[in-house]
PAKETOR-417756 format. One line per 5 residues: their letters; for each residue x, y, z of C-alpha. Coordinates in pm, 1 decimal. Layout:
a = X:Y:Z ~ ... .
// end
This chain:
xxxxx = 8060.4:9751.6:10732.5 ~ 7969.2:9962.8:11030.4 ~ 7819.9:9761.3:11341.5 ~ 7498.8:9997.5:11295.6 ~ 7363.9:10282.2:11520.3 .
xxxxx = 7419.0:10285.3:11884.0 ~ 7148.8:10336.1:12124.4 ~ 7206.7:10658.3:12203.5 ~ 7286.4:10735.4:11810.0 ~ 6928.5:10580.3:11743.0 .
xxxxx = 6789.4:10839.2:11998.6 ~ 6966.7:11114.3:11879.7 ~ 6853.2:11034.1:11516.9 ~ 6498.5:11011.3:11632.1 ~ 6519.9:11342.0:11767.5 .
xxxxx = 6722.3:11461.2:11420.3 ~ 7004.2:11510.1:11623.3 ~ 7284.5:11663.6:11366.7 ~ 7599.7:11407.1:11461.2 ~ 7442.2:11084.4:11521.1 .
xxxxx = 7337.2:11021.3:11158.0 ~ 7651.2:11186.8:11003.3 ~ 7889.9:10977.7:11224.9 ~ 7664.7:10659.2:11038.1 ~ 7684.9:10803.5:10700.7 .
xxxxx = 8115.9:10889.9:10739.5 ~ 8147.4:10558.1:10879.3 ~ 7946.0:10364.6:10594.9 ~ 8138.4:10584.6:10349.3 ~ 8471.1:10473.7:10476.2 .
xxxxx = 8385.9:10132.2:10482.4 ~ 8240.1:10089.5:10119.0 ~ 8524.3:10253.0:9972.7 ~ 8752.7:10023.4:10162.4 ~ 8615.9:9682.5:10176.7 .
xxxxx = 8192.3:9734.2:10081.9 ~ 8290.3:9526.6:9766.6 ~ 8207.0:9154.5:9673.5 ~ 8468.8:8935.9:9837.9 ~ 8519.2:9300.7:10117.9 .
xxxxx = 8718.3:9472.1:9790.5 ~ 8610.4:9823.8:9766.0 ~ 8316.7:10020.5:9611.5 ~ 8328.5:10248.2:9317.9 ~ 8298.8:10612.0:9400.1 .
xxxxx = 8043.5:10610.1:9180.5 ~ 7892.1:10308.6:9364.6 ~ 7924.0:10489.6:9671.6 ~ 7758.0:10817.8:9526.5 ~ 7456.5:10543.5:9438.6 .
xxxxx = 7416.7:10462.2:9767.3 ~ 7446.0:10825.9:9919.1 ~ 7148.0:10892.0:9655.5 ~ 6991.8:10613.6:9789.9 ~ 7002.0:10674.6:10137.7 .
xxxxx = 6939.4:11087.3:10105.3 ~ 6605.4:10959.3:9949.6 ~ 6514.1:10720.9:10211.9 ~ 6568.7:10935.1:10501.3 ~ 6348.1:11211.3:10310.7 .
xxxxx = 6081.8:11012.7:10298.0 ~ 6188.5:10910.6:10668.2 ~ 6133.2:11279.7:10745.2 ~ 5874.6:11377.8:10494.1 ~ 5632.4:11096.5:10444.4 .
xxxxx = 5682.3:10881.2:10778.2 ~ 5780.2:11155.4:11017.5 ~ 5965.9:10922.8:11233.0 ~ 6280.9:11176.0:11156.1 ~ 6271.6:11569.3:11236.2 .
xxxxx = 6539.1:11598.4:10998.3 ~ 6748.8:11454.7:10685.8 ~ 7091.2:11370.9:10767.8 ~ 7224.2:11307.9:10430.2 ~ 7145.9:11648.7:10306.1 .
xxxxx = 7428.9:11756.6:10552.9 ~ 7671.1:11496.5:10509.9 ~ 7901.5:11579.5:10268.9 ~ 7911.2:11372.6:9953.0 ~ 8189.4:11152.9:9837.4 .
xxxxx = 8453.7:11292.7:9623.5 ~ 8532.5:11153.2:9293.0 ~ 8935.9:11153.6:9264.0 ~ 9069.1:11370.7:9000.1 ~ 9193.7:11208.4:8663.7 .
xxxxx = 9533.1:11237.6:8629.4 ~ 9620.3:11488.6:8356.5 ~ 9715.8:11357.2:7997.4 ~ 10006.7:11341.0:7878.9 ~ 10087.2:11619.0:7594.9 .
xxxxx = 10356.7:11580.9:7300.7 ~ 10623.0:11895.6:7326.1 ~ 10784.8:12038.5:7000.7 ~ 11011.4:11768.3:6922.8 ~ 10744.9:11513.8:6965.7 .
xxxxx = 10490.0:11682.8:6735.4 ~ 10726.4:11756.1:6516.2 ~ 10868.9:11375.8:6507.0 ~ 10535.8:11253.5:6463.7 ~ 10440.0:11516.3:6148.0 .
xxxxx = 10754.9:11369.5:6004.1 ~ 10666.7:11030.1:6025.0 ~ 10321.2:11087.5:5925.0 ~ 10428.3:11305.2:5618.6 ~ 10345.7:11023.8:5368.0 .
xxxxx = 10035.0:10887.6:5488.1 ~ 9730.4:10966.9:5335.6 ~ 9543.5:11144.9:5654.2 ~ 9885.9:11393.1:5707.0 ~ 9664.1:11708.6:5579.1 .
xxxxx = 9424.8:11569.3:5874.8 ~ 9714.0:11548.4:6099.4 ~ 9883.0:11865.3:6020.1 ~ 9572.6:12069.5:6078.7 ~ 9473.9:11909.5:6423.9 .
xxxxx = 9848.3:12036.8:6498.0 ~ 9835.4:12369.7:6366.3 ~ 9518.5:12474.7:6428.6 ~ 9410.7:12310.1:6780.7 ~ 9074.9:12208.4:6603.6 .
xxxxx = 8892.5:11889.7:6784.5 ~ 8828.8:11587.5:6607.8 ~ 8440.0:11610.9:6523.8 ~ 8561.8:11951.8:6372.2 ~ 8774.1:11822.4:6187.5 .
xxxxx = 8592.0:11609.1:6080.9 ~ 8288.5:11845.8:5976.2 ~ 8526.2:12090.9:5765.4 ~ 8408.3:12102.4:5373.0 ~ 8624.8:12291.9:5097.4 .
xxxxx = 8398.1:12501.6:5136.9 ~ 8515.1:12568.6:5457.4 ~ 8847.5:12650.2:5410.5 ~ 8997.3:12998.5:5223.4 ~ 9349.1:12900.3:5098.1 .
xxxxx = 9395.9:13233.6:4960.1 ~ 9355.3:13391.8:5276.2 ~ 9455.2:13172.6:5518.8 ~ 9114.4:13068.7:5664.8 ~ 8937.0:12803.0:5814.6 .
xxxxx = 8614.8:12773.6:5948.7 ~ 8506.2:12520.2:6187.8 ~ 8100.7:12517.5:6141.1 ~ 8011.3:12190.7:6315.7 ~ 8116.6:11873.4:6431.9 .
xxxxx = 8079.2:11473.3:6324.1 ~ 8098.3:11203.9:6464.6 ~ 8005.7:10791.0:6362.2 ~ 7747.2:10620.2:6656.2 ~ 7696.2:10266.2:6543.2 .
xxxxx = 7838.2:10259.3:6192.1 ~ 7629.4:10573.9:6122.8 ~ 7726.5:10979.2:6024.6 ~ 7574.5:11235.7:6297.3 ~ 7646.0:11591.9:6275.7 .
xxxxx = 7604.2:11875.6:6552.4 ~ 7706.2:12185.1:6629.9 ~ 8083.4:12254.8:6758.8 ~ 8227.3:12214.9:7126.5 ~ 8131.4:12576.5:7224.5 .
xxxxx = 7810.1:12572.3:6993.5 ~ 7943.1:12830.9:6750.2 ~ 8097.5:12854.2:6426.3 ~ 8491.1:13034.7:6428.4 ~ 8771.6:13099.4:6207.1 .
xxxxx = 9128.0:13011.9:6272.9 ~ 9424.8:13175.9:6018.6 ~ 9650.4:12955.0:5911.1 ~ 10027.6:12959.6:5812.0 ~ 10160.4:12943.6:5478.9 .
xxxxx = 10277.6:12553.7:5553.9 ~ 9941.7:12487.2:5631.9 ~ 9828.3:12625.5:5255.1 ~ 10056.3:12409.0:5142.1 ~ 9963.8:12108.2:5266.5 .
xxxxx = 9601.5:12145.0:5202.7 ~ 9695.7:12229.6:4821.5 ~ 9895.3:11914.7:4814.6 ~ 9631.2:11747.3:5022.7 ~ 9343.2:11891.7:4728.5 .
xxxxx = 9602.0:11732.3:4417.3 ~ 9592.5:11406.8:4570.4 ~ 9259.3:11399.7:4625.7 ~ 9189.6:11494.2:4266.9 ~ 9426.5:11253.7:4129.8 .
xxxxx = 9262.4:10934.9:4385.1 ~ 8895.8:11059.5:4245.4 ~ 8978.0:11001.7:3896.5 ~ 9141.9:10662.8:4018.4 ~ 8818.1:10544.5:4177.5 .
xxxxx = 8977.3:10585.8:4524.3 ~ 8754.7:10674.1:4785.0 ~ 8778.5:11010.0:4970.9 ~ 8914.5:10970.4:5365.8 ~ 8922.3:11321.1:5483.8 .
xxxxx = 8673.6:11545.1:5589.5 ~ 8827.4:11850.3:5409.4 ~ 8759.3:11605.3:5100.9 ~ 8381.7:11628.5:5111.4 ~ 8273.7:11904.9:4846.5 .
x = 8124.0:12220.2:4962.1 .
// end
């Protein structure tokens, strides 16, 4: 951890003094992302952006309610950056189309097909009703999403808050009419429904 403000650093913040509290703040920084931990491992950036909040608001009121500061040095020290994710991975052709084979005889493939062919997202997915879908022309609409928070069904609107309609290929049709039979023939076997595109409209 840093040794703490210098003499002269202490005057210089005093007098609000633009460097002497930014060289504390980049110093503290580097140090809790290095060794601030328990047992000196390091901090979190998120743990460090904690204690940037922290110490923003305490030198405010330093400045603000105290007036022992002229000025806020956090609010021009620059904040920690979070590191960017590393990107997912994505399947190419061969891969999709390896998988699709694979999946061909299990009972979510129409659910698995569509996610390929139509770049849908799972909540919209799982929202879509027969209604939803036009196999004569080609259609589906994605009105909403779903998902299941503790064990129970919430609904809400889609990613971009708006209903839209993707065409579909002629495969696609297929598989959904195929998908419908089934599901007709487990309903009349007392099987329950799994898919979204199950639920009646």
């Amino acid at each position: 951890m840093p040794r703490g403000l210098a003499p002269g650093d202490r005057t210089g913040l005093r007098a609000g003094h633009p460097d002497a509290g930014q060289r504390f703040l980049v110093e503290l920084r580097a140090d809790l992302l290095t060794s601030g931990g328990k047992g000196g491992k390091p901090l979190s950036h998120r743990s460090v952006e904690y204690v940037h909040a922290v110490l923003r608001k305490a030198f405010n009121d330093a400045v603000r309610v105290d007036q022992v500061l002229a000025s806020n040095p956090a609010e021009r020290a620059k904040r920690p950056r979070k590191p960017r994710p590393a990107p997912g991975t994505v399947w190419n052709d061969d891969q999709l189309r390896a998988f699709l084979r694979v999946a061909r005889r299990h009972r979510l493939y129409a659910f698995f097909h569509l996610a390929a062919y139509t770049g849908a997202w799972r909540g919209e997915l799982l929202n879509l009703r027969w209604a939803d879908i036009d196999l004569d022309a080609g259609e589906v609409t994605f009105r909403g999403s779903t998902d299941v928070i503790d064990g129970e069904r919430v609904e809400g609107t889609t990613k971009g808050g708006r209903e839209r309609t993707v065409s579909i290929d002629a495969g696609t049709v297929r598989v959904l009419k195929e998908h419908r039979a089934r599901q007709a023939r487990e309903r009349l076997s007392g099987l329950p429904e799994v898919l979204s595109v199950t639920r009646p409209g």
